[in-house]
C-alpha positions in Angstrom: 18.0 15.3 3.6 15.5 15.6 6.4 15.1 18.2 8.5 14.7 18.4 12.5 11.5 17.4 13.1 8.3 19.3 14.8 5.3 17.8 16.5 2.4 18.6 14.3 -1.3 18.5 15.7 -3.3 15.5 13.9 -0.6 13.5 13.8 -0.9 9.9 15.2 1.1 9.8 19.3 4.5 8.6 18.0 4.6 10.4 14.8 5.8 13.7 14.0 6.1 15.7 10.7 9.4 16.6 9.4 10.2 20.3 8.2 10.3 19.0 4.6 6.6 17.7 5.0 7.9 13.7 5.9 6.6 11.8 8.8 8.7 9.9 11.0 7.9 7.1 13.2 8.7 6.9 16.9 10.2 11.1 17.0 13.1 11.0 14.3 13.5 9.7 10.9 14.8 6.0 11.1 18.2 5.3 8.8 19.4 2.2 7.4 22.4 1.8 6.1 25.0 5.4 5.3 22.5 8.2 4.1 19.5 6.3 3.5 16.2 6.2 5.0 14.2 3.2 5.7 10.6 2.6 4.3 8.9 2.5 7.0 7.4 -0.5 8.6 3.6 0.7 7.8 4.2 1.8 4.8 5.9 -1.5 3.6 3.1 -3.2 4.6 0.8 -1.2 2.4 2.8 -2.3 -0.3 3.0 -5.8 0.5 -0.8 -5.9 0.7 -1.2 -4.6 -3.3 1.1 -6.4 -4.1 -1.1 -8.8 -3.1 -4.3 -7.4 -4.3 -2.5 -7.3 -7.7 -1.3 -11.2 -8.0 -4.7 -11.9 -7.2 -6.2 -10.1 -10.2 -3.9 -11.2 -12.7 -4.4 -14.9 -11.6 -8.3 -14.3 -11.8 -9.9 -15.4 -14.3 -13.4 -13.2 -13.9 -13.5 -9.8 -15.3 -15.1 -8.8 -12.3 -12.8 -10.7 -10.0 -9.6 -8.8 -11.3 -11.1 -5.5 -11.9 -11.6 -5.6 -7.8 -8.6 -6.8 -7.2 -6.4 -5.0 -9.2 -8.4 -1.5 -7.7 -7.9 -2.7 -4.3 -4.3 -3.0 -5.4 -4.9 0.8 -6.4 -6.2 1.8 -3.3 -3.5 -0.5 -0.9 -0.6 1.7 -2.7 -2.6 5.3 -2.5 -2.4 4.4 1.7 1.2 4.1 1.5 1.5 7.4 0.0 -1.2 8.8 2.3 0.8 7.1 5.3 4.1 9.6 4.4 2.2 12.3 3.5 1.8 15.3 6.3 -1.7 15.0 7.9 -4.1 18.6 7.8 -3.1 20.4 11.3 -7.2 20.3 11.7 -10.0 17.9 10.4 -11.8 18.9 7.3 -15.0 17.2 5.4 -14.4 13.4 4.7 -12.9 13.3 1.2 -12.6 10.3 -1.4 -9.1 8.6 -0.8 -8.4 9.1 -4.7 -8.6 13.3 -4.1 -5.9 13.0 -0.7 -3.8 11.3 -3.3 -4.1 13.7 -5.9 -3.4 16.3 -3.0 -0.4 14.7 -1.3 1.3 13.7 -4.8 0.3 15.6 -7.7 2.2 13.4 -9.9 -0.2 10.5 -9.4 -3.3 13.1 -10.0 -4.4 11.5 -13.4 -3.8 8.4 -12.2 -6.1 8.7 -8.9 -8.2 10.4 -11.2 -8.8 6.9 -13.3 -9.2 4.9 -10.2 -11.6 7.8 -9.0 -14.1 7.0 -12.1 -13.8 3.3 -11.0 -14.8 3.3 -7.5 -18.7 3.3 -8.2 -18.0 0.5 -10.1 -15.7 -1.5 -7.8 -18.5 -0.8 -5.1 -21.1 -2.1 -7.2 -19.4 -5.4 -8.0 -18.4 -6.2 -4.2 -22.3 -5.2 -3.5 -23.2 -7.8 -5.7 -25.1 -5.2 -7.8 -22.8 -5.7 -11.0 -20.9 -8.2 -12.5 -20.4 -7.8 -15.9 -17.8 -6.1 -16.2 -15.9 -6.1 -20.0 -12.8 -8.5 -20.0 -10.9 -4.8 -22.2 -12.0 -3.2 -18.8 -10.5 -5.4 -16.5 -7.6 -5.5 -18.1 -6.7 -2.1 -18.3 -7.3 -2.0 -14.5 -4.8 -4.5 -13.6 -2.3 -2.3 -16.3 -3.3 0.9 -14.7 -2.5 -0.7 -11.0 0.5 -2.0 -11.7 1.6 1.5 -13.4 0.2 3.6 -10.0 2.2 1.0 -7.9 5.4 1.5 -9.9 4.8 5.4 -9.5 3.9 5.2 -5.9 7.0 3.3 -4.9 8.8 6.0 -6.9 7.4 8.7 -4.8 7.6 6.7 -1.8 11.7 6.1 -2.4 11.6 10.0 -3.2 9.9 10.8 -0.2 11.9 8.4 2.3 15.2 8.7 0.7 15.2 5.1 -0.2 17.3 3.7 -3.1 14.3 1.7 -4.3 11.0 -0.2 -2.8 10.7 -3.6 -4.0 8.2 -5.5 -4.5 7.2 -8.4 -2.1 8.8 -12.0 -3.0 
């Protein structure tokens, strides 16, 4: 259950931080439906954009191509969990999205940790610089995403109170 909520400094105007560490939207946690909070709308969003990402590399048919995509599908669910997670009261030193992940939900740690060895080479292919990458490689990517986005929408339905996040139709 949520607690009363607190302004916290760094958060966005229209968001606060919950006791229990949760952001709400708009002041107070929105519910839907008896006991249940909703996902909210930003976070969905996230989610409906790797969910994306991740059609997109298993309907590729370059290595390269789904490798990308199935990262970016990575990297669209780590912002979801980065949009519920509490924000630092004061700016620190930019860090790699993959280590705020690690940080807000320990129990995707290995798994940002994975997508954290891949990021020189995603940045390399959309640079142009590399494109051969192994079929075996891309492969497990587009595994690996659709494992992190099964987690993440477990921790996101943990963290909301949601029954379950589906997947976009």
């Amino acid at each position: 259950m949520l607690a009363a909520t607190t302004g916290t400094a760094g958060t966005p105007a229209g968001r606060t931080t919950t006791r229990s560490g949760l952001r709400s939207v708009g002041g107070a946690p929105s519910r839907h439906g008896a006991g249940r909070t909703q996902v909210p709308a930003s976070v969905e969003a996230l989610l409906r954009r790797s969910d994306e990402e991740l059609v997109a590399a298993q309907l590729s048919p370059e290595p390269a191509a789904r490798f990308v995509h199935a990262h970016l599908a990575a990297l669209r669910a780590g912002a979801a969990v980065l949009e519920l997670a509490p924000r630092p009261a004061r700016r620190t030193r930019p860090r790699p999205v993959w280590e705020l992940v690690a940080d807000a939900a320990p129990e995707l740690a290995a798994q940002a940790a994975w997508f954290a060895g891949g990021a020189a080479l995603r940045a390399a292919v959309e640079a142009g610089r590399a494109d051969d990458v192994p079929d075996e490689r891309a492969d497990t990517a587009v595994a690996a995403a659709e494992a992190f986005q099964d987690a993440v929408r477990g921790v996101v339905a943990a963290w909301s109170g949601a029954d379950r996040v589906p997947r976009a139709s």
